[in-house]
Backbone bond lengths (Angstrom), bond angles and torsions (degrees), N, CA, C in turn:
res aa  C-N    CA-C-N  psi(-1)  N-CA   C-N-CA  omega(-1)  CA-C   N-CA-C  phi
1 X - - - 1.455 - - 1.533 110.97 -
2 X 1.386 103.73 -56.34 1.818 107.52 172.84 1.643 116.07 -40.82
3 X 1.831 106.18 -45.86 1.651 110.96 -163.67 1.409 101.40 -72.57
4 X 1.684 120.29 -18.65 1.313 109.48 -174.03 1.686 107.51 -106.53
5 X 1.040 120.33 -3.57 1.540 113.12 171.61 1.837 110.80 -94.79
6 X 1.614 106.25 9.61 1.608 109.52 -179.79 1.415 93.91 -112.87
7 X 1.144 130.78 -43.40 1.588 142.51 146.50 1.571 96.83 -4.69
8 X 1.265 80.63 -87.41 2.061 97.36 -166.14 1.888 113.68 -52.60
9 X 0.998 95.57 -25.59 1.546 98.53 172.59 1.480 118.08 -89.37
10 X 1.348 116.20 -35.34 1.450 117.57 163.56 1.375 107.49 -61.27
11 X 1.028 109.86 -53.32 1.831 96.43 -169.90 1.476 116.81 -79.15
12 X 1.425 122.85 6.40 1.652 118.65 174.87 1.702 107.49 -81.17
13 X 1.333 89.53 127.76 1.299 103.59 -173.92 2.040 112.88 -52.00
14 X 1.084 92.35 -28.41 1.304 97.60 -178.00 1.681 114.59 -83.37
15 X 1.116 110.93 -8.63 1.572 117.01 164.55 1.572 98.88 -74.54
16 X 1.366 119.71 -60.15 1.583 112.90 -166.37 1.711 102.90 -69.29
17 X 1.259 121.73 -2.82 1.533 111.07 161.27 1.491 116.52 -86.75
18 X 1.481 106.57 -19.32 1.594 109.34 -157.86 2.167 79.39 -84.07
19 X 0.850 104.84 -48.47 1.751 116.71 -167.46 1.758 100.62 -28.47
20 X 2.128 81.26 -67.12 1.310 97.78 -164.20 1.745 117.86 -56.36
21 X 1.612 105.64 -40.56 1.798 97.76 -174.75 1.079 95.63 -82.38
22 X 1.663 141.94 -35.24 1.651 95.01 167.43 1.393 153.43 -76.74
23 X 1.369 112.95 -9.85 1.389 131.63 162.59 1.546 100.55 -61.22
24 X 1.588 133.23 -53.16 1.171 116.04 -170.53 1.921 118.85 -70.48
25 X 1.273 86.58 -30.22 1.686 93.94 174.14 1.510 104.98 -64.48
26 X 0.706 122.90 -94.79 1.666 139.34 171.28 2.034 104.41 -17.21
27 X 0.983 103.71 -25.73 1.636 93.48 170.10 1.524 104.01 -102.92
28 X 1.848 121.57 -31.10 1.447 99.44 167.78 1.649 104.80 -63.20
29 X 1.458 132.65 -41.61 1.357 107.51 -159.44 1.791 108.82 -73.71
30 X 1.591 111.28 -14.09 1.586 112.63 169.12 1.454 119.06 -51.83
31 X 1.292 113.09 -50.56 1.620 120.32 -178.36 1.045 132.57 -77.90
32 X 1.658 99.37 -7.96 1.388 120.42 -167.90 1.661 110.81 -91.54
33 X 1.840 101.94 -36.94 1.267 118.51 147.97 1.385 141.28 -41.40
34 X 1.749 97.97 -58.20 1.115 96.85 177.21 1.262 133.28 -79.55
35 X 2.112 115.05 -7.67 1.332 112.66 173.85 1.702 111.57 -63.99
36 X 1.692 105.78 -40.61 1.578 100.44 166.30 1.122 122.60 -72.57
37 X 1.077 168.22 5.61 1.089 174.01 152.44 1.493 104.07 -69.86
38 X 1.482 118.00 -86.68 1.407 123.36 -173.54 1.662 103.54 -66.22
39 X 1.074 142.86 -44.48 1.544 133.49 152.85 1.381 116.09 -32.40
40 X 1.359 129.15 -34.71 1.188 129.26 179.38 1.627 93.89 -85.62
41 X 0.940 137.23 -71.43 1.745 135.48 -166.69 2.115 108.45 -48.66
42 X 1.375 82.32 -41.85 1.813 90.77 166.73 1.599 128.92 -41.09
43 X 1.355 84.30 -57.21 1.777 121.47 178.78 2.381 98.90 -54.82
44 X 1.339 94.94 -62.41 1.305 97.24 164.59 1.378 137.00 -32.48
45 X 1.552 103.09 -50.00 1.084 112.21 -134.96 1.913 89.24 -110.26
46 X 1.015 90.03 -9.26 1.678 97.76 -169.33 1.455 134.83 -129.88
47 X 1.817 109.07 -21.17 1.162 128.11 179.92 1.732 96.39 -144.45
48 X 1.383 110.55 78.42 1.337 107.58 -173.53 1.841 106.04 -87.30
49 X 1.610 118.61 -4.24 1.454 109.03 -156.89 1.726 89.92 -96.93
50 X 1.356 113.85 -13.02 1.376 123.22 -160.64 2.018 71.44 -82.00
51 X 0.698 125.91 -60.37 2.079 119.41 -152.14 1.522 83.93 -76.79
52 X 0.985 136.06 -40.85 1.644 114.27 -169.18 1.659 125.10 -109.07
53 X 1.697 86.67 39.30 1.569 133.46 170.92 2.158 94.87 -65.55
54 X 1.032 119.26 121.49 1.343 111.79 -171.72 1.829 93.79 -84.41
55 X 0.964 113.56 147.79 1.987 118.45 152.25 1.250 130.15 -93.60
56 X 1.057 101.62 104.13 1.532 113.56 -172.94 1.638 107.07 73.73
57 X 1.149 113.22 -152.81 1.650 128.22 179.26 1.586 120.81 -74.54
58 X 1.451 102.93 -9.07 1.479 103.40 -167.83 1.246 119.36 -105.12
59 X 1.595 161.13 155.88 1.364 154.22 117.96 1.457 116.14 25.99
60 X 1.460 119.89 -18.08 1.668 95.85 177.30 0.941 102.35 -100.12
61 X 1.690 118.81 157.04 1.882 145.51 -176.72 1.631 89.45 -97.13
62 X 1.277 101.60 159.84 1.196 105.09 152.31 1.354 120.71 -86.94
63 X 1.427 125.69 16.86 1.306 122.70 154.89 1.266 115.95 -53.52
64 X 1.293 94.28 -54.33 2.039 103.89 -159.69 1.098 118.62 -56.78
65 X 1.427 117.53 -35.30 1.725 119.92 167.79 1.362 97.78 -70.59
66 X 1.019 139.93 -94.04 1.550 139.03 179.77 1.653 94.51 4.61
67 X 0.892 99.10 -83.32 1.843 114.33 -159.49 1.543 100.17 -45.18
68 X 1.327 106.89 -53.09 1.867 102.05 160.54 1.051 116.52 -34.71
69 X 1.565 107.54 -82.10 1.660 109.64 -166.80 1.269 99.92 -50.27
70 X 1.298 145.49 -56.71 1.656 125.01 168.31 1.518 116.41 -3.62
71 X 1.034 118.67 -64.40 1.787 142.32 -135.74 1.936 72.79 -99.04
72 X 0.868 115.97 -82.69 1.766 121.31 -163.74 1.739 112.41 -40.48
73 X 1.767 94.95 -22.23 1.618 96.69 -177.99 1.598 104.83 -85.56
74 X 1.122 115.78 -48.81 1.006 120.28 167.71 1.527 131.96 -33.64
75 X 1.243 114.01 -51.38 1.336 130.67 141.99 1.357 120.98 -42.27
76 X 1.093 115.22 -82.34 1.475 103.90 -164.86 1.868 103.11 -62.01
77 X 1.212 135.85 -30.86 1.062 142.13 145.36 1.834 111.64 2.79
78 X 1.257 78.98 -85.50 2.000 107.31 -175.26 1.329 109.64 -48.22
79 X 2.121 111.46 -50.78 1.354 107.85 179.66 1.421 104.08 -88.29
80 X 1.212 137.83 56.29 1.748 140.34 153.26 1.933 82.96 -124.60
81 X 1.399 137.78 -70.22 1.038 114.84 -178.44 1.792 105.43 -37.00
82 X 0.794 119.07 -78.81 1.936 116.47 -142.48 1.541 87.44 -61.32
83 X 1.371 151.51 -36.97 1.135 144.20 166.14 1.993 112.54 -27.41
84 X 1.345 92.04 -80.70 1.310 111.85 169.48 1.353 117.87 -47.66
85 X 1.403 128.61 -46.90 1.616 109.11 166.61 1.342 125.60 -105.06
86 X 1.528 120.51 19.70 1.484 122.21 122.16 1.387 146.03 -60.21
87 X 1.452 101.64 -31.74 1.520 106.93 155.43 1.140 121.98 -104.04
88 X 1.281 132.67 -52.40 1.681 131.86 -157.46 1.443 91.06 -89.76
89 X 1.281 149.09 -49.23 1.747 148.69 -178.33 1.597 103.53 -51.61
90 X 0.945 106.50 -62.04 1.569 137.76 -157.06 1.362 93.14 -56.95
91 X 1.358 120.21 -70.10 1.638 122.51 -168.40 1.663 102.25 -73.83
92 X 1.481 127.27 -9.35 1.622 121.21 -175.54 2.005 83.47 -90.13
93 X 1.105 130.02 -39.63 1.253 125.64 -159.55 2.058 98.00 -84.28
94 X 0.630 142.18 -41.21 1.359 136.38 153.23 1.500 129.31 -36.70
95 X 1.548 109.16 -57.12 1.296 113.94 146.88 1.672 119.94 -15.60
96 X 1.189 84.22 -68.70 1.634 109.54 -177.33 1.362 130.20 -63.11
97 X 0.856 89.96 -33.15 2.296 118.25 177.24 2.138 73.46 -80.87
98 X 0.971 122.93 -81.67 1.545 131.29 -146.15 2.044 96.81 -57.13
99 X 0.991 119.51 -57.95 1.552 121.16 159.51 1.360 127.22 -40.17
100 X 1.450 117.87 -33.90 1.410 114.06 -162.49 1.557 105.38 -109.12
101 X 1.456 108.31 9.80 1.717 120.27 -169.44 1.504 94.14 -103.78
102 X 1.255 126.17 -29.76 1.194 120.25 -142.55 1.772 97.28 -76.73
């Protein structure tokens, strides 16, 4: 019973769509990460006079925003994933739960 209700879900076409857009999403938002992320550690690690560039007259670098927007991309990042596979995942995987019961 198990080998044939994994059967039926492997072979619904709408599983190998659900597979495919999230693996492709989820590796654009990986690289997309890691250019900010490792662009930011780069920036550190290599052009440190460019981040501790002051703004304007006051105490902040332009690190510190940088290093924010890091943290804020990241974020908003995560909430476009869980958006997207609360709705668009979510309703392809039901489909799928609802097809493979029958």
């Amino acid at each position: 019973m198990q080998d044939d209700l994994i059967t039926r879900v492997t072979s619904n076409p709408k599983y190998q769509e659900l597979k495919s857009k999230r693996a492709s999403f989820g590796w654009t938002l990986t690289i997309l990460m890691m250019i900010a992320y490792y662009g930011f550690i780069l920036l550190v690690a290599y052009n440190k006079e460019l981040l501790a560039s002051k703004i304007g007259s006051g105490v902040i670098t332009l690190g510190m925003p940088l290093g924010i927007g890091v943290l804020v991309f990241t974020i908003i990042i995560t909430n476009i994933y869980v958006r997207r596979a609360n709705s668009e995942f979510d309703d392809l995987t039901a489909d799928i739960t609802k097809a493979a019961l029958k």
